[in-house]
N, C-alpha and C positions, 0 to 999 in steps of 0.2 A: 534359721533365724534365732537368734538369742532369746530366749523366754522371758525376758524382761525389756526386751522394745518391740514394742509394737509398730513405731512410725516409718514407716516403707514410704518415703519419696519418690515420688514417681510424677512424671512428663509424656504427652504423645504427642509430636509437634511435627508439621509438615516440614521436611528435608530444611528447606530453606533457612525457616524460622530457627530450626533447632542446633542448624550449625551458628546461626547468632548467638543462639543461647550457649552452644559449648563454647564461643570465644569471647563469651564474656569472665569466664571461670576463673581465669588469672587477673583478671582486673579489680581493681579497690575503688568502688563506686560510692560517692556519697549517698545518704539517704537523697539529700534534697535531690540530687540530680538523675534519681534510679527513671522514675516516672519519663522525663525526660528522654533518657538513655531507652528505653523498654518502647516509648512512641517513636524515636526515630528506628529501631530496629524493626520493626514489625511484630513488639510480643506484647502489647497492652491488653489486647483481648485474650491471652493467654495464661492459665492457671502457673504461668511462674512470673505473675504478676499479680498485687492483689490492691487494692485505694491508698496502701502506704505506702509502693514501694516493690521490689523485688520479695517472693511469697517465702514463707518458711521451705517450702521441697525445694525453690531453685538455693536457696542460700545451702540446706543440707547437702543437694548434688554436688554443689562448687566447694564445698567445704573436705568434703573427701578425694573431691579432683586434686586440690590443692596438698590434700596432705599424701598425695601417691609418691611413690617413688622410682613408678616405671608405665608404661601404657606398652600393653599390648594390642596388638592390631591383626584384625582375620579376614581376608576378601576371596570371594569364590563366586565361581563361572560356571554353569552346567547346561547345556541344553534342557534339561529337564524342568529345572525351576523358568517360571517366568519372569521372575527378580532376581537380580545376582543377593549374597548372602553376605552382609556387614556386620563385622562387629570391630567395637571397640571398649577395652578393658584399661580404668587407671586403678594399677591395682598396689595396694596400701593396707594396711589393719589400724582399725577392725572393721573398716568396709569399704570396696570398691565401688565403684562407679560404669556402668554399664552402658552404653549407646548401641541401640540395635538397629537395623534397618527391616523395616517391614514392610513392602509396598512402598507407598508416597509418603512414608512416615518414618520417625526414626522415633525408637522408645527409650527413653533414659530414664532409670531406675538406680536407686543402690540396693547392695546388698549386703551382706558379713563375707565377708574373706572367703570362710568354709564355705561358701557357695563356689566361688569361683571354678572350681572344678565340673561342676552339675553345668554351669554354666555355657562352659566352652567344649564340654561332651555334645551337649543338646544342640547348637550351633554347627558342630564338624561333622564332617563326611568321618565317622566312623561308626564302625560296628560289625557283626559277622563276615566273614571272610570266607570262603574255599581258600585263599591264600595260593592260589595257580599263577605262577609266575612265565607266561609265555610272550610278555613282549619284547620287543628292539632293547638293545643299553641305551640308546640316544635319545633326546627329541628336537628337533627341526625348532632351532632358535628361531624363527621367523614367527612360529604358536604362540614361544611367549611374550614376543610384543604385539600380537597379536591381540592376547590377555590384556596387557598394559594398558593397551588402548580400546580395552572394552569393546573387542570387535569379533562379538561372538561368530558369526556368519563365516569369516575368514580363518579366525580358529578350528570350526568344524573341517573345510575344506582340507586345512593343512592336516587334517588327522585321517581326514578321511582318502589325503595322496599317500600317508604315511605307510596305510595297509596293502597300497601295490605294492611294495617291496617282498610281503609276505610274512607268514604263512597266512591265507585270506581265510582257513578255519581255524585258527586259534581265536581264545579265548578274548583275549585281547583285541585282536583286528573286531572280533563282529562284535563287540561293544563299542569300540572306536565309530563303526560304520549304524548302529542302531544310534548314537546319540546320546549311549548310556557311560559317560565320562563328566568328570568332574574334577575342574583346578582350583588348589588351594593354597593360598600363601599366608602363614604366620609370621609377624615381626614382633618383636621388642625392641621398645628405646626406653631406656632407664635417662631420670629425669636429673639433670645436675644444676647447679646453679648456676653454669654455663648454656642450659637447654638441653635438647633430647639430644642421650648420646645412642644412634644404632649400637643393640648388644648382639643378637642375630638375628636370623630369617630362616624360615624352613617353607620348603614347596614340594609340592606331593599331585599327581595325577592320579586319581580315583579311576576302579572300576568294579563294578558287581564282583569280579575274578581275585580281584589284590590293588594293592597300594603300591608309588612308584614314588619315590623321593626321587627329584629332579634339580641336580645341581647346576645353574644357568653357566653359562663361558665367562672366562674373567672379562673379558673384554666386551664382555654384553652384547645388544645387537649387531652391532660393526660385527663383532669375531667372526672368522671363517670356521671357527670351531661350534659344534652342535651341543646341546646340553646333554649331559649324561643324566643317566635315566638306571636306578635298581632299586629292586624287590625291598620293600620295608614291611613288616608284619605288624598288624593293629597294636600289639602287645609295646612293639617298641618304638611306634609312631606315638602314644600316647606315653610313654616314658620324656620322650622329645619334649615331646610341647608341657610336660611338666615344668619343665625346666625355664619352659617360656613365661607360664602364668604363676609362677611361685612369688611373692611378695619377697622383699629380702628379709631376713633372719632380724636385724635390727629397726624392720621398720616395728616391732613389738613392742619394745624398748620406748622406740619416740611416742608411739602413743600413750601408753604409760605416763610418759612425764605429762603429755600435753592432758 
């Protein structure tokens, strides 16, 4: 954080409420008609409302949504957690905007740019490795809509048919079949004045043993094709998603002038 601001805007709003609040972001709302706007939404009792109006943090959150110039996007599935793992990043200088999912809540915060990396570490299935590569090249596109549709139950199952094929003592298979596996998918959409244009995506299967970028079929669930599946090392999965959360080069410049 910049030694010369102190004002950290921050929000913890139940799911429902706080997706009203994140789509209010792009809207230009009269004073007169915020109060209005804020009671039909469900956020009047809510600290990004205050007796005049929309509050100083929700005006600071929307303020930095607005001046992004890309949102990235992170969703993960694990048996292990009891909540799946959301985040959302509009990321901009010299400070992003931050949406998490926490339980029944979702926490929006900003922060300074230089965070963003702290941020989306703390957030990822990354960290220590054996780096043991013994699984299949494939995975059974059926997992990943699976995934799509939030249907964890069904995703185990196909992982846990996956390891008949064998070896059933590799590393791989008896993390598949413990439950100790985890899907991750990162996107970027860079934001134009036409809307969000997809810049990419990357997808990754966790396991205690290694990390497994997984490239879905062109032709998505239909395909008769399986998704390829190989060995990616901590070192250059986080190289990747650098690339994903980097502000661009000139948004430094726009702020500057602004």
């Amino acid at each position: 954080m910049s030694p010369n601001d102190t004002f950290r805007p921050a929000l913890s709003l139940p799911v429902e409420q706080a997706m009203s609040f994140l789509s209010l972001a792009s809207r230009h709302i009269p004073r007169a008609e915020q109060l209005d706007t804020a009671r039909d939404l469900g956020l009047s009792t809510t600290p990004a409302v205050d007796e005049n109006g929309f509050s100083e943090t929700a005006l600071a959150l929307w303020e930095s949504m607005n001046r992004a110039s890309a949102i990235m996007t992170m969703a993960s599935m694990t048996p292990t957690q009891p909540t799946h793992r959301n985040l959302r990043i509009w990321l901009g200088r010299p400070y992003a905007t931050v949406a998490r999912t926490q339980g029944e809540k979702i926490h929006v915060y900003r922060i300074d740019t230089e965070e963003i990396p702290h941020v989306v570490a703390a957030n990822s299935p990354l960290g220590p490795r054996p780096e043991t590569f013994d699984g299949p090249p494939y995975l059974p596109t059926e997992f990943i809509g699976a995934i799509a549709n939030d249907n964890l139950d069904t995703a185990q199952a196909i992982l846990a048919h996956l390891t008949t094929f064998g070896p059933a003592d590799s590393l791989f298979s008896q993390a598949l079949l413990n439950r100790q596996w985890e899907y991750t998918t990162w996107t970027r959409d860079n934001i134009t004045p036409d809307g969000l244009i997809p810049w990419a995506a990357l997808s990754v299967l966790s396991t205690p043993a290694g990390s497994y970028l997984v490239t879905p079929p062109r032709g998505g669930e239909s395909s008769n094709e399986e998704a390829t599946m190989e060995p990616i090392l901590q070192t250059v999965l986080w190289g990747q998603l650098a690339q994903l959360f980097t502000p661009r080069a000139d948004d430094a410049k726009e702020s500057e002038r602004a």
